[in-house]
Biopython code that builds the backbone (N, CA, C, O; Angstrom):
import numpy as np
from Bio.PDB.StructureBuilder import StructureBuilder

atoms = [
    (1, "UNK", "N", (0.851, -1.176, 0.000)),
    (1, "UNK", "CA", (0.000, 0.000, 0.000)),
    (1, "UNK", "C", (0.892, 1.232, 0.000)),
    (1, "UNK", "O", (1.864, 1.160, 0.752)),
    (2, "UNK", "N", (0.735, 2.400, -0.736)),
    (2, "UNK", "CA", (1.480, 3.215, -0.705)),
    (2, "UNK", "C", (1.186, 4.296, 0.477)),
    (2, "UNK", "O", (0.062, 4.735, 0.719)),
    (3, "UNK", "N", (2.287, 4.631, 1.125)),
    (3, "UNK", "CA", (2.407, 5.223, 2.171)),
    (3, "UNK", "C", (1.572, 6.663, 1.779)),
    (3, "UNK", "O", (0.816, 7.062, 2.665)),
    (4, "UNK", "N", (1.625, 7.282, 0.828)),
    (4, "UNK", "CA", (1.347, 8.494, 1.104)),
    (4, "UNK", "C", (-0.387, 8.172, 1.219)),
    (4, "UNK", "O", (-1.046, 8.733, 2.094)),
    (5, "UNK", "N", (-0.925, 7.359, 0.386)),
    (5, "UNK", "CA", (-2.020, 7.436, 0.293)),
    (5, "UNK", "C", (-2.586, 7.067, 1.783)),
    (5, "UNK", "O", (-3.537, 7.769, 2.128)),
    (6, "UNK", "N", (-2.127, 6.015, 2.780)),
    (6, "UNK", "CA", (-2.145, 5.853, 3.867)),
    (6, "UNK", "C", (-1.965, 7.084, 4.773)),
    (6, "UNK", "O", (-2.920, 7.218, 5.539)),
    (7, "UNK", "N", (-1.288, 7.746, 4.863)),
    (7, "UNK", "CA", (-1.415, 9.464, 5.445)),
    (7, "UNK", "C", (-2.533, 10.033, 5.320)),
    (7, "UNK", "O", (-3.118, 10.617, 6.233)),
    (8, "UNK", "N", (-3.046, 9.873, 3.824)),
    (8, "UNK", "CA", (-4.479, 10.847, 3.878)),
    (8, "UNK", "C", (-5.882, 10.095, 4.134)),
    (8, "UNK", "O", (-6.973, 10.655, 4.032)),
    (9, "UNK", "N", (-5.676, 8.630, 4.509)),
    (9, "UNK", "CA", (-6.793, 8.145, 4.748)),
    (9, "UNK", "C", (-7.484, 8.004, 6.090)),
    (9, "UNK", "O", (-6.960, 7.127, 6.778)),
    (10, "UNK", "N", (-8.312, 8.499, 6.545)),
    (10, "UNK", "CA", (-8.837, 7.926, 7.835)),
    (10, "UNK", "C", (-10.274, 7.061, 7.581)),
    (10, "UNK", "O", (-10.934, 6.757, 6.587)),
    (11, "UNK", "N", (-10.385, 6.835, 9.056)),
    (11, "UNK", "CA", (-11.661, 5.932, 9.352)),
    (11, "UNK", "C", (-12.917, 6.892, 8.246)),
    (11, "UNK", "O", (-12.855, 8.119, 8.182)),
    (12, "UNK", "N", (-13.773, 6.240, 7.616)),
    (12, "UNK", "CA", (-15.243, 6.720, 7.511)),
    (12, "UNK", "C", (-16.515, 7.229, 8.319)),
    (12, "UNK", "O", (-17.449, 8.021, 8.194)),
    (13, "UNK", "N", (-15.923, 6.173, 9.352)),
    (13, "UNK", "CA", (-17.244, 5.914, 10.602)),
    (13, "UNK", "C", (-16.498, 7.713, 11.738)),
    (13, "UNK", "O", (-16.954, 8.663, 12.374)),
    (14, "UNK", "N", (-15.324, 7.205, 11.357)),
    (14, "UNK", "CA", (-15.017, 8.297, 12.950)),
    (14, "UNK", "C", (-13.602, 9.748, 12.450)),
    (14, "UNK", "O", (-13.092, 10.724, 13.000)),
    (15, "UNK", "N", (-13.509, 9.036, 11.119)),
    (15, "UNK", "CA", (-12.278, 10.418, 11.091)),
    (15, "UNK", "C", (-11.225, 9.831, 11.753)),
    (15, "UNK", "O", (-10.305, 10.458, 11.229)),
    (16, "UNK", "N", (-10.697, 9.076, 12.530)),
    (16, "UNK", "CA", (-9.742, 8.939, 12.879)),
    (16, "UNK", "C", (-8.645, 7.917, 12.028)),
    (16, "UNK", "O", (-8.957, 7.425, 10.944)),
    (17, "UNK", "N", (-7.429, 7.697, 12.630)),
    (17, "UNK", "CA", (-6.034, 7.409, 12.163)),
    (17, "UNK", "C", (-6.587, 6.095, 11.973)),
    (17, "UNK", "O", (-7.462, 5.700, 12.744)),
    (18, "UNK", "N", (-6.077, 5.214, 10.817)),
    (18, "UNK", "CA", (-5.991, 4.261, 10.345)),
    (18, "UNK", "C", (-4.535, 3.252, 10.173)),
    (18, "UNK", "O", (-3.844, 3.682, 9.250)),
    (19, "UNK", "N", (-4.041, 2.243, 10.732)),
    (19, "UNK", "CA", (-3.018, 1.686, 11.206)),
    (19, "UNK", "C", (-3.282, 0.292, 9.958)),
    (19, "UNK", "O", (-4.308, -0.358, 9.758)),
    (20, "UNK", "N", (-2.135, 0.206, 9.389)),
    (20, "UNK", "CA", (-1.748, -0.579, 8.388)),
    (20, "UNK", "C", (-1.495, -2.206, 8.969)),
    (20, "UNK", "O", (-0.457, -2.407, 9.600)),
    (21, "UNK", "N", (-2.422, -3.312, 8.754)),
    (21, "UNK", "CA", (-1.913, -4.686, 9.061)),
    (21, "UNK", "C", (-1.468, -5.724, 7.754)),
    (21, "UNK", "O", (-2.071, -6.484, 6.996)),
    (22, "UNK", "N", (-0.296, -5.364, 7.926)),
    (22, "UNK", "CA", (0.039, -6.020, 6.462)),
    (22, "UNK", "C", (0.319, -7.494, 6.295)),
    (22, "UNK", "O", (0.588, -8.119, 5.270)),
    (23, "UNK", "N", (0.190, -7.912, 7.567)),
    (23, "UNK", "CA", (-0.277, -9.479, 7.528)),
    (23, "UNK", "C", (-1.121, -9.846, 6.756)),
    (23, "UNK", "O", (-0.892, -10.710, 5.910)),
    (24, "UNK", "N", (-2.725, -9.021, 6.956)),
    (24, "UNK", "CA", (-4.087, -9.939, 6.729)),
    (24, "UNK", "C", (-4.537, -8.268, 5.640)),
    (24, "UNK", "O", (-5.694, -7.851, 5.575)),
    (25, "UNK", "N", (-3.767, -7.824, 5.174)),
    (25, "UNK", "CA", (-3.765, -6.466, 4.226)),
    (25, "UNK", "C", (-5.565, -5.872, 4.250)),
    (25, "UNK", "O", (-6.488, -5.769, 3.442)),
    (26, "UNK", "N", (-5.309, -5.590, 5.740)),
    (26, "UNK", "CA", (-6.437, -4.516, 6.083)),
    (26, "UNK", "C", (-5.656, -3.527, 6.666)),
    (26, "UNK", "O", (-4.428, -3.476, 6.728)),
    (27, "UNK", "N", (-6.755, -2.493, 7.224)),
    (27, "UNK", "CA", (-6.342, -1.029, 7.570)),
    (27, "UNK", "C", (-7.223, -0.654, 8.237)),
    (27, "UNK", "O", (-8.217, -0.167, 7.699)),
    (28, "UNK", "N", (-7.105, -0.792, 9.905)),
    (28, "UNK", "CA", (-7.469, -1.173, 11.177)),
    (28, "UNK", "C", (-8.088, 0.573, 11.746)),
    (28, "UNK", "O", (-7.571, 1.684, 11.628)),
    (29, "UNK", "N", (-8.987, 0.260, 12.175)),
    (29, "UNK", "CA", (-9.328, 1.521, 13.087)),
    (29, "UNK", "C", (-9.212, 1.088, 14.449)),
    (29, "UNK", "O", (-10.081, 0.271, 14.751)),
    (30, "UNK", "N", (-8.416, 1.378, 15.355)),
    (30, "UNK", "CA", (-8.404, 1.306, 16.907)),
    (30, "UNK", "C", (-9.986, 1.581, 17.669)),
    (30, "UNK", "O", (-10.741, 0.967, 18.422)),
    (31, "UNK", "N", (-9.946, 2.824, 16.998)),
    (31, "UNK", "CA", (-11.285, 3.400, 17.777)),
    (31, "UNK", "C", (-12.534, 2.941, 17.542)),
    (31, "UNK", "O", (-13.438, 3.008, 18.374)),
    (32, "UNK", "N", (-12.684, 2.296, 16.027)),
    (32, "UNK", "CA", (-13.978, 1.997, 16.343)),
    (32, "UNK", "C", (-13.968, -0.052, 16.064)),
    (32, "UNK", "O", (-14.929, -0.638, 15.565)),
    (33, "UNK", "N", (-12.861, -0.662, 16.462)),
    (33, "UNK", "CA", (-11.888, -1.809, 16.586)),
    (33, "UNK", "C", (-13.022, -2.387, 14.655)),
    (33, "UNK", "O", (-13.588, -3.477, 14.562)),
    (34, "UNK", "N", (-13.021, -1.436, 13.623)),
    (34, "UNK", "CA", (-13.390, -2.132, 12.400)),
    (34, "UNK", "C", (-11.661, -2.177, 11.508)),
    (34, "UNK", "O", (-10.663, -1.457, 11.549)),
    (35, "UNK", "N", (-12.038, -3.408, 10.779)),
    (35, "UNK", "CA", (-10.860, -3.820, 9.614)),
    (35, "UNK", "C", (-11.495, -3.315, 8.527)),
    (35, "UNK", "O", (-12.719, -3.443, 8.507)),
    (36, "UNK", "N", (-10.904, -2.715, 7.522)),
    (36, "UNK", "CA", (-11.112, -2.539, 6.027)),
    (36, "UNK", "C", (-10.099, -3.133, 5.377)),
    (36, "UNK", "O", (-8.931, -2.891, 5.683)),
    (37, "UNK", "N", (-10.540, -4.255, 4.089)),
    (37, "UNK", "CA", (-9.678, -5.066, 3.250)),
    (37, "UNK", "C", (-9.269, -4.487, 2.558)),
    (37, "UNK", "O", (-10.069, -3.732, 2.005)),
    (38, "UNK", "N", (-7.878, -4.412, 2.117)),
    (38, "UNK", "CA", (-7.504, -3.825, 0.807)),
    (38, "UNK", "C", (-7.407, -5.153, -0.199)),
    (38, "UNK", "O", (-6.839, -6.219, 0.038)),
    (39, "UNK", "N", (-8.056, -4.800, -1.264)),
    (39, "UNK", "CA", (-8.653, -5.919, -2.588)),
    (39, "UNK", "C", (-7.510, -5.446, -3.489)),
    (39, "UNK", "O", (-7.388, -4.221, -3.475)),
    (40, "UNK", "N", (-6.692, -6.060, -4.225)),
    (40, "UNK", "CA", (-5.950, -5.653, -4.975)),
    (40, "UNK", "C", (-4.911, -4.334, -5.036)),
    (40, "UNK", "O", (-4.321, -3.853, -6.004)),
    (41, "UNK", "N", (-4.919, -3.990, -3.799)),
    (41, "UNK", "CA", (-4.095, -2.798, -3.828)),
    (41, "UNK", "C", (-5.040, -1.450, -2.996)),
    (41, "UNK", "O", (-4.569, -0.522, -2.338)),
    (42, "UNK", "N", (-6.502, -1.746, -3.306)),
    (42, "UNK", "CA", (-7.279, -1.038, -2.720)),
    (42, "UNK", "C", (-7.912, -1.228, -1.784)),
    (42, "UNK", "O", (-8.547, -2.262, -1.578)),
    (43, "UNK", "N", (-7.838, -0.055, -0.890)),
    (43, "UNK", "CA", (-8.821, -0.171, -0.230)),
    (43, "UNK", "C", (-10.733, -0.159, 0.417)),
    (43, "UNK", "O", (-11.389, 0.862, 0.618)),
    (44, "UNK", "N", (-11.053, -1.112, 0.546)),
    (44, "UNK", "CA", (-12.610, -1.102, 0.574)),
    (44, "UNK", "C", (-12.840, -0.350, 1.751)),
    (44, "UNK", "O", (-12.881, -0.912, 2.845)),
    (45, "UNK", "N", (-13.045, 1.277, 1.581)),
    (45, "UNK", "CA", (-13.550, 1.787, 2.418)),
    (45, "UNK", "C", (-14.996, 2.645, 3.249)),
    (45, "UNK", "O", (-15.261, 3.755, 3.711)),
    (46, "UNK", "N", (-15.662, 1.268, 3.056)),
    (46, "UNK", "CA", (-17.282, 0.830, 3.046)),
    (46, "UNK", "C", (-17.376, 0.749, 4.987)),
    (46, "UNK", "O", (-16.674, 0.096, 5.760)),
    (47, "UNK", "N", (-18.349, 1.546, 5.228)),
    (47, "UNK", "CA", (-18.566, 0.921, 6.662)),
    (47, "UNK", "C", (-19.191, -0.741, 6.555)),
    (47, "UNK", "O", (-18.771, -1.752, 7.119)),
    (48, "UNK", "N", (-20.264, -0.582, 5.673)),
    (48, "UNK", "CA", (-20.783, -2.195, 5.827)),
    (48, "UNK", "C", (-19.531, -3.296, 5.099)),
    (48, "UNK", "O", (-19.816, -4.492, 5.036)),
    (49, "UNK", "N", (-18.706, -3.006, 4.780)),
    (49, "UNK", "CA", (-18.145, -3.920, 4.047)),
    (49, "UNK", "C", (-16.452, -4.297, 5.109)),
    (49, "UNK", "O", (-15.522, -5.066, 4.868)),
    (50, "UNK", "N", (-16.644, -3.560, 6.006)),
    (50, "UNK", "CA", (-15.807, -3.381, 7.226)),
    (50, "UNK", "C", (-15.941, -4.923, 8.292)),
    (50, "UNK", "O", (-17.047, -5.178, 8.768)),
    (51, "UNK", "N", (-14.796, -5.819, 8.577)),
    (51, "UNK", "CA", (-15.341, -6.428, 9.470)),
    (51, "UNK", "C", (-14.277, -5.966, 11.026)),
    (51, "UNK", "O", (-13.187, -5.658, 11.508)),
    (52, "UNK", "N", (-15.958, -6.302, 11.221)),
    (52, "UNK", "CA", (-15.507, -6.041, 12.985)),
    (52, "UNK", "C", (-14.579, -6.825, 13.926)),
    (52, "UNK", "O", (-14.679, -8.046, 14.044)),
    (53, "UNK", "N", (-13.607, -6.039, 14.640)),
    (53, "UNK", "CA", (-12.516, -6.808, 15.140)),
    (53, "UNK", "C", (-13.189, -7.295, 16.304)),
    (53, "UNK", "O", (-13.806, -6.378, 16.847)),
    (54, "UNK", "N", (-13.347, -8.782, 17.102)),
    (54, "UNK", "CA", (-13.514, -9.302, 18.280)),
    (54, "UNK", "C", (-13.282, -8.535, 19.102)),
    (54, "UNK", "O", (-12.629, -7.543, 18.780)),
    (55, "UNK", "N", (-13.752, -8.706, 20.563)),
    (55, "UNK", "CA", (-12.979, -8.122, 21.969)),
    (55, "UNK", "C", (-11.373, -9.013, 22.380)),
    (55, "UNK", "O", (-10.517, -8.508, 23.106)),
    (56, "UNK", "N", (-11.282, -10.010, 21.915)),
    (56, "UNK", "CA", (-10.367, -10.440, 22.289)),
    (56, "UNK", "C", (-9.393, -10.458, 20.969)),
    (56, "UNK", "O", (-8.377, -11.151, 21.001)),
    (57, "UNK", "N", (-9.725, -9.674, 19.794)),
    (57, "UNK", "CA", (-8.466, -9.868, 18.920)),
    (57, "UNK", "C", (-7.218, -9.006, 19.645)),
    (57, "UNK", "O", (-7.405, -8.435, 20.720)),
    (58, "UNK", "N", (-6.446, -8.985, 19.228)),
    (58, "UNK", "CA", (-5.422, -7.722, 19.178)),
    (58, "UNK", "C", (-5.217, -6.725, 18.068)),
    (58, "UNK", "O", (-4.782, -6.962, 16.940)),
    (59, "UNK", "N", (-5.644, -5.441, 18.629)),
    (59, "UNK", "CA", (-5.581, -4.319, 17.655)),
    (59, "UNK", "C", (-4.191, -4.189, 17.100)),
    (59, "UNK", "O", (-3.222, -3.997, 17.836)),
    (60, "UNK", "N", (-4.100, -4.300, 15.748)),
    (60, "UNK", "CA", (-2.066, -4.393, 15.647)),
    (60, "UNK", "C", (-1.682, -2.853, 15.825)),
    (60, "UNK", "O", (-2.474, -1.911, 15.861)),
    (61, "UNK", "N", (-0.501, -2.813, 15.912)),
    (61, "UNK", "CA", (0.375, -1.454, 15.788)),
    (61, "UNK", "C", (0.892, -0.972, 14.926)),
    (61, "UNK", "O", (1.507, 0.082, 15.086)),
]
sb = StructureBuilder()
sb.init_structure("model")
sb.init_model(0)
sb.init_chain("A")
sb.init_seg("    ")
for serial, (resi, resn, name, xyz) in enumerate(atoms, 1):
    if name == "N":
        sb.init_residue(resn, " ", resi, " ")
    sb.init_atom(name, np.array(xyz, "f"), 0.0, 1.0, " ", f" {name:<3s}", serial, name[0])
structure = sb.get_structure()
């Protein structure tokens, strides 16, 4: 994912900072604990298309 574009992206739901998991190539909101997939390079940045992180996952860093 290219970094710059990652700078200007935040959450949909909340405006806030979006944290890169390049394991499972989503792009994590802390605050509102949703994943967005990036599909080919992109990112799906759909609230409904968002899955929700467990209470017991770990939010990555």
């Amino acid at each position: 994912m290219d970094a710059k574009l990652l700078e200007i992206l935040v959450c949909p739901v909340c405006k806030g900072p979006l944290h890169l998991d390049k394991a499972r190539q989503e792009l994590i909101c802390r605050g509102d604990r949703l994943a967005f997939a990036i599909k080919d390079g992109i990112p799906v940045m759909l609230e409904s298309e968002a899955r929700e992180l467990p209470a017991d996952e770990e939010v990555g860093s």
